[in-house]
ZADRENKE-656090 format. One record per residue (C-alpha): residue number from 0; residue in three letters; x, z, y. Coordinates in steps of 0.2 Angstrom, whole numbers. Example, Ala and Ser with C-alpha at 12.3 -4.5 7.8 and 13.67 -1.06 7.14 Angstrom:
2
- 0, Ala, 62, 39, -22
- 1, Ser, 68, 36, -5
This chain:
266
- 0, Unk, 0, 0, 0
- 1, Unk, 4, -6, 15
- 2, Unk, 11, 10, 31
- 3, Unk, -2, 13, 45
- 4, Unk, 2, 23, 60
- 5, Unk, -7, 39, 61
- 6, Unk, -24, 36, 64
- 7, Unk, -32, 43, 80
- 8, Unk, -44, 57, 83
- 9, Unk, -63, 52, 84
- 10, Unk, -76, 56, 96
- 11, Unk, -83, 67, 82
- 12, Unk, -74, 81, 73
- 13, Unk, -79, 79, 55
- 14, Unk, -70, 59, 57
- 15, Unk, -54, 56, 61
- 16, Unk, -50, 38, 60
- 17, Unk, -49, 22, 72
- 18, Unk, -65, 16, 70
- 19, Unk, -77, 29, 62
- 20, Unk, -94, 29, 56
- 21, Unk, -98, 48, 56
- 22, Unk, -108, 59, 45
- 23, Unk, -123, 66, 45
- 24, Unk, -129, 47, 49
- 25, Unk, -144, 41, 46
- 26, Unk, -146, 24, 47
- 27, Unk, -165, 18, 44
- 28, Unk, -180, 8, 45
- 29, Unk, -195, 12, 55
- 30, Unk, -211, 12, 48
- 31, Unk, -228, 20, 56
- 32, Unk, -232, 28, 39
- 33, Unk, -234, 47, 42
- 34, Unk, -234, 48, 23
- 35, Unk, -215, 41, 21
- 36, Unk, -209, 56, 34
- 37, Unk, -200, 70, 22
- 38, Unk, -196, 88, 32
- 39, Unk, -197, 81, 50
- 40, Unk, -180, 68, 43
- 41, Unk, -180, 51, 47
- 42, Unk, -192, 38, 39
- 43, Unk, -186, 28, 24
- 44, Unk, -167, 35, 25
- 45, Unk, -155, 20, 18
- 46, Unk, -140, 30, 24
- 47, Unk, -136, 49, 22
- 48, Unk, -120, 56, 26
- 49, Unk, -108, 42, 24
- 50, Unk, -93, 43, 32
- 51, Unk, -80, 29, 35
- 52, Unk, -66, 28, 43
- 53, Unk, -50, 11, 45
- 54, Unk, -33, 12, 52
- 55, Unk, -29, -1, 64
- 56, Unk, -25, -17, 54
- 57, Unk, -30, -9, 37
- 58, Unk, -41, -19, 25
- 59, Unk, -54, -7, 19
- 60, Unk, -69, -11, 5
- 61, Unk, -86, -6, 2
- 62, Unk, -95, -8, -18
- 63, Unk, -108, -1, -25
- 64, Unk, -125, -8, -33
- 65, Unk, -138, -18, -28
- 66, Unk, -150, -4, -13
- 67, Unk, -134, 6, -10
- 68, Unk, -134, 4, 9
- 69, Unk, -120, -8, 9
- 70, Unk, -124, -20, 20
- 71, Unk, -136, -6, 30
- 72, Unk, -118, 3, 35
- 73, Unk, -112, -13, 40
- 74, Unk, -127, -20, 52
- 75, Unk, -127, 2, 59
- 76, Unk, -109, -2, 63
- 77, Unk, -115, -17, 74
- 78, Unk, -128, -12, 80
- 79, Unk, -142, -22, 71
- 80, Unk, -149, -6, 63
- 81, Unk, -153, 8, 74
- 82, Unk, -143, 26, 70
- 83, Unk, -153, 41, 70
- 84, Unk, -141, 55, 68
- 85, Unk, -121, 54, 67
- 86, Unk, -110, 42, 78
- 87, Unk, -100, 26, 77
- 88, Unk, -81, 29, 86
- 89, Unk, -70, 14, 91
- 90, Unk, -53, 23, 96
- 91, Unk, -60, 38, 105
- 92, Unk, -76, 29, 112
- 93, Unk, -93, 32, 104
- 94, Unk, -101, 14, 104
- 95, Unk, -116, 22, 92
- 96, Unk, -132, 11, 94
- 97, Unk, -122, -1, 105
- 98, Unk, -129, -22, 107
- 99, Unk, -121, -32, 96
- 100, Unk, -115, -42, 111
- 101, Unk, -105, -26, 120
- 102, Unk, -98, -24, 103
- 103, Unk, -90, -40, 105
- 104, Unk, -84, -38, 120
- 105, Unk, -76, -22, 114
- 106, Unk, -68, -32, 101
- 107, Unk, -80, -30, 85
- 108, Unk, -84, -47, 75
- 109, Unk, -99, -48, 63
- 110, Unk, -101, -62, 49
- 111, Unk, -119, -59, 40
- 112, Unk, -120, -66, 24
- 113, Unk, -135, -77, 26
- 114, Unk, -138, -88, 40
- 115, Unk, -121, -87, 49
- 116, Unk, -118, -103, 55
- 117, Unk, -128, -115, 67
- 118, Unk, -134, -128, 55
- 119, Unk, -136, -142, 67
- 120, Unk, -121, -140, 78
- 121, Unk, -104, -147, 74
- 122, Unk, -91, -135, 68
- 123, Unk, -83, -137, 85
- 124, Unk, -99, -130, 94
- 125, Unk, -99, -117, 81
- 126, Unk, -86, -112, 87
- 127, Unk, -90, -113, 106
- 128, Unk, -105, -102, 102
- 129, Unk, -92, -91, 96
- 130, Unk, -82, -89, 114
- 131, Unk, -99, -90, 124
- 132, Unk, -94, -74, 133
- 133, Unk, -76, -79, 137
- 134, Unk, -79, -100, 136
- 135, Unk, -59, -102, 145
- 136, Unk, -53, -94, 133
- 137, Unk, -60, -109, 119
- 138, Unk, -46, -120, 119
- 139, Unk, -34, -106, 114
- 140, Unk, -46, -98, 103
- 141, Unk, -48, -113, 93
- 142, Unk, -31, -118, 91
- 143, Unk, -28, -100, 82
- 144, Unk, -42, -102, 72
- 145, Unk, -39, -118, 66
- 146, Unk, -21, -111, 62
- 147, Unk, -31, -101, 49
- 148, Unk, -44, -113, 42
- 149, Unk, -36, -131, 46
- 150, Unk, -52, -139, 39
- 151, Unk, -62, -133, 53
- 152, Unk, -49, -144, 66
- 153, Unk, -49, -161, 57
- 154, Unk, -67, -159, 55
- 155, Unk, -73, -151, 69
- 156, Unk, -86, -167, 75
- 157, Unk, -94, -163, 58
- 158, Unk, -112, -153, 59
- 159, Unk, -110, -138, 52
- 160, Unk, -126, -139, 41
- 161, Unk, -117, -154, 31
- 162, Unk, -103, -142, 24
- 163, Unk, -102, -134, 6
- 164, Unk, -106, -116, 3
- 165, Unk, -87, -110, 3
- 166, Unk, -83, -120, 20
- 167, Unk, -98, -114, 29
- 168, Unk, -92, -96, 26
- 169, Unk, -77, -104, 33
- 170, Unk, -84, -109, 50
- 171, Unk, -94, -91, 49
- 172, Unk, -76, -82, 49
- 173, Unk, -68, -93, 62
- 174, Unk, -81, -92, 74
- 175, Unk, -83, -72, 72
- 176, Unk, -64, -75, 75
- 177, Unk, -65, -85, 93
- 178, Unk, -66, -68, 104
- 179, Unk, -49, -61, 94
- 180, Unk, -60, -44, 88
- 181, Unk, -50, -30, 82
- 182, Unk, -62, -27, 68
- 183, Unk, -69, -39, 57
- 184, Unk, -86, -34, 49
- 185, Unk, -88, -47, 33
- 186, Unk, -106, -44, 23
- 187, Unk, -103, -52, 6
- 188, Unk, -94, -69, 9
- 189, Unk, -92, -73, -7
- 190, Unk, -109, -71, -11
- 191, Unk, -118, -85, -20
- 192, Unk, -100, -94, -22
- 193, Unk, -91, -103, -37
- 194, Unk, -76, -93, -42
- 195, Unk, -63, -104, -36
- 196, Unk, -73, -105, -18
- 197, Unk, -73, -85, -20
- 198, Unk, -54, -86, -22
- 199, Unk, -52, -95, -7
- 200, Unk, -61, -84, 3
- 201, Unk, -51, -68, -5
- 202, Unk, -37, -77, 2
- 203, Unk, -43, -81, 17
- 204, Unk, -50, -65, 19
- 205, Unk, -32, -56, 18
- 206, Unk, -24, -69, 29
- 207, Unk, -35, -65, 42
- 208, Unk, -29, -44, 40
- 209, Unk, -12, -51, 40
- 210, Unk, -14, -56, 57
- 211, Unk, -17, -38, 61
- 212, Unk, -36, -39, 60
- 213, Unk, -43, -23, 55
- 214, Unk, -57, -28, 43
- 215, Unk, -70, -20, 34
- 216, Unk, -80, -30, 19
- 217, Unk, -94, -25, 8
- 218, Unk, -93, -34, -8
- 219, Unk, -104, -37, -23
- 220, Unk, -88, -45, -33
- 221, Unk, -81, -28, -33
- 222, Unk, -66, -31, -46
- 223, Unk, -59, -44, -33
- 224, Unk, -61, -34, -20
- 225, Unk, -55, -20, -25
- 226, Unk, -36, -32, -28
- 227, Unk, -35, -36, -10
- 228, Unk, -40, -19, 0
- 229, Unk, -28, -5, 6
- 230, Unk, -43, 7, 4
- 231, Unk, -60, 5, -4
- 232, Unk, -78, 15, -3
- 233, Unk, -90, 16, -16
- 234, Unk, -110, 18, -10
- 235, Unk, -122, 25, -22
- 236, Unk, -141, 29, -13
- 237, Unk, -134, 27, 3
- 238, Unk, -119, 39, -1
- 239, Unk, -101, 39, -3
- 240, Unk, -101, 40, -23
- 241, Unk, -80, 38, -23
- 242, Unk, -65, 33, -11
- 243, Unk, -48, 29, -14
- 244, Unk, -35, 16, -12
- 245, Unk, -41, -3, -20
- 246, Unk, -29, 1, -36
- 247, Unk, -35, 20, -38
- 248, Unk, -53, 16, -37
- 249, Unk, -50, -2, -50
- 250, Unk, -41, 11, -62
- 251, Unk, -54, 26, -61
- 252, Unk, -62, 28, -78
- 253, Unk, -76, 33, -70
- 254, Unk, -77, 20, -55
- 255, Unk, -75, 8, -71
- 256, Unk, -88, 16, -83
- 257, Unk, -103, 19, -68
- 258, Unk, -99, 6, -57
- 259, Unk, -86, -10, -62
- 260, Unk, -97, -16, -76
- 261, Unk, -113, -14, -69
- 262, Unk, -108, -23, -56
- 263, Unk, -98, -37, -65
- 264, Unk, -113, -41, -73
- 265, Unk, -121, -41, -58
């Protein structure tokens, strides 16, 4: 495992990390269903107590089975799910139940897993859409992404709704990647994949970190992931079941008996 600096103090005391997402925290749904309210708590809870914290330019995982709260944590993080207890820390500011669009600016990026590209614009407006808040900054921008994903430069002309699977997640990641974030949020990007395209975005995945990126991605190929992160999470029921470093957790007997084959079958 790659050295981190020591990671700085959140806002909250029970986190200390450099971007935090701090327990008790509740993220949830709301529904106007008296019945679904338990003890005066929040309605429909996805997420209770789960903590998580990344170094700066760490690679950090989240697994778990299907309604764990996976892809909840992720959308809380960004905003698109509203928080009702807990907070979210970037360094030593609380951006809990920020727009998705002051994230950005703060330098979070967010690639959904369905829908993430405009289907009808070129990949070069893709990318544009990507820069909309700082549009000088495009020609740049590009260029460094198109370092990463070369593809998305020779055919940048080519509507993006045209592309495979694999090359659509391609265009998702480089345009999340146009305002330089210093956290990458990735909701299963190899989802619905073949296994070589799956490979690829593996790879692409860690070259993104390696350009010091800090990136945080909820998986369902857990085994894969698992190969590539510094330090992995496992959600069971909207908890933290496990944590431990991507070898650690691959090698638990019990990760492996409750979790990796499950979710291999998955």
């Amino acid at each position: 495992m790659k050295g981190f600096a020591p990671f700085l103090l959140a806002v909250c005391v029970t986190l200390v990390g450099w971007l935090g997402f701090a327990a008790p925290s509740w993220a949830y749904i709301e529904e106007d269903v008296d019945a679904l309210k338990m003890n005066n708590e929040c309605p429909v809870c996805i997420l209770n107590d789960a903590d998580l914290y990344a170094h700066e330019g760490e690679l950090v995982g989240i697994i778990g089975p299907n309604g764990a709260g996976k892809s909840t944590l992720l959308k809380a993080l960004f905003g698109l799910v509203r928080v009702n207890s807990g907070s979210v820390t970037l360094r030593d500011e609380d951006i809990t139940n920020l727009r998705a669009d002051q994230l950005v600016r703060r330098g979070v990026g967010f690639v959904p897993q369905n829908n993430n590209v405009f289907p009808t614009l070129t990949i070069e407006e893709n990318m544009q859409m990507g820069a909309f808040q700082d549009p000088k900054s495009f020609p740049e921008r590009f260029d460094a992404v198109v370092d990463l994903f070369p593809t998305l430069g020779t055919r940048r002309k080519q509507r993006a709704g045209s592309l495979s699977g694999g090359e659509r997640q391609m265009v998702a990641m480089g345009r999340a990647l146009m305002m330089a974030p210093s956290v990458l949020l990735l909701d299963e990007p190899s989802a619905g994949l073949s296994p070589a395209l799956q490979d690829e975005v593996f790879i692409r995945v860690k070259e993104i970190n390696a350009t010091g990126v800090t990136v945080i991605i909820v998986e369902q190929n857990a085994a894969r992931c698992l190969q590539i992160v510094d330090r992995g999470y496992v959600m069971d029921q909207g908890q933290n079941a496990y944590t431990g470093t991507g070898s650690a957790l691959a090698n638990d007997p019990k990760v492996i008996e409750l979790y990796l084959g499950t979710l291999a079958k998955a």
